[in-house]
C-alpha positions in Angstrom: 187.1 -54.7 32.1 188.2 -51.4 33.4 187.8 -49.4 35.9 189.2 -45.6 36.4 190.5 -46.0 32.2 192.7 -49.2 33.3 192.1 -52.6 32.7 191.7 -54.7 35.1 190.7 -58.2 33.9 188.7 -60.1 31.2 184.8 -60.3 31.3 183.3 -62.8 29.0 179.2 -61.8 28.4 177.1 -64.6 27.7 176.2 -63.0 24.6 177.3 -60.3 23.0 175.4 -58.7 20.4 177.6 -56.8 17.5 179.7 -55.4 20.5 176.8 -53.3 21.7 174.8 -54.8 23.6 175.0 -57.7 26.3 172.9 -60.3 26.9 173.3 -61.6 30.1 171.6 -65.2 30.6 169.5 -66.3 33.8 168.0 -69.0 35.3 166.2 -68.6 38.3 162.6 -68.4 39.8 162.6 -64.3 39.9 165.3 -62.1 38.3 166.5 -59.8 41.9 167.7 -56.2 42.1 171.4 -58.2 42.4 170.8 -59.4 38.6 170.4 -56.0 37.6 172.5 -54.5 39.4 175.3 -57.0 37.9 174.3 -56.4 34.4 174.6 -52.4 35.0 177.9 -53.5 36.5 179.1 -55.1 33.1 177.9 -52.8 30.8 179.6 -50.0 33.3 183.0 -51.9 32.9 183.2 -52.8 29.4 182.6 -49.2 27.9 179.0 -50.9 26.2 175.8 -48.6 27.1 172.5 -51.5 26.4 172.3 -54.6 28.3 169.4 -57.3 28.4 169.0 -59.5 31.2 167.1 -62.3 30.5 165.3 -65.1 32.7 164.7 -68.3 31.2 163.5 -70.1 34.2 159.7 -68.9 33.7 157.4 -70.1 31.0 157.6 -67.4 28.9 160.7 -65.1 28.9 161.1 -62.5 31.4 163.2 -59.6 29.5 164.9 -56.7 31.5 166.6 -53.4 29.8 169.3 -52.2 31.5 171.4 -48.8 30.1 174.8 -47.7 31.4 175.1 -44.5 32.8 
């Protein structure tokens, strides 16, 4: 991860898909703003620009873009 062009530690992503996008695995009753805002976090750090945070907690998949800015 880095922050200000340094690195500052290691940040594993659930999945990461060709090194472009993350995938960033949930399992709770209602993805939050906090989810979110931590995938937009990791894709901020990492240099990656696509994220996807997905809920498996629901019957059918709840799917969430999230783009770095």
């Amino acid at each position: 991860m880095y922050f200000r062009n340094q690195v500052i530690g290691e940040y594993f992503a659930d999945i990461l898909v060709e090194e472009k996008i993350v995938l960033e695995l949930k399992a709770v009753k209602t993805l939050l703003p906090e989810h979110q805002a931590q995938l937009i976090n990791y894709l901020n750090a990492s240099h990656l620009n696509a994220g996807l945070l997905i809920n498996f907690a629901k019957k059918g998949l709840e799917i969430k873009r999230a783009y770095s800015r």
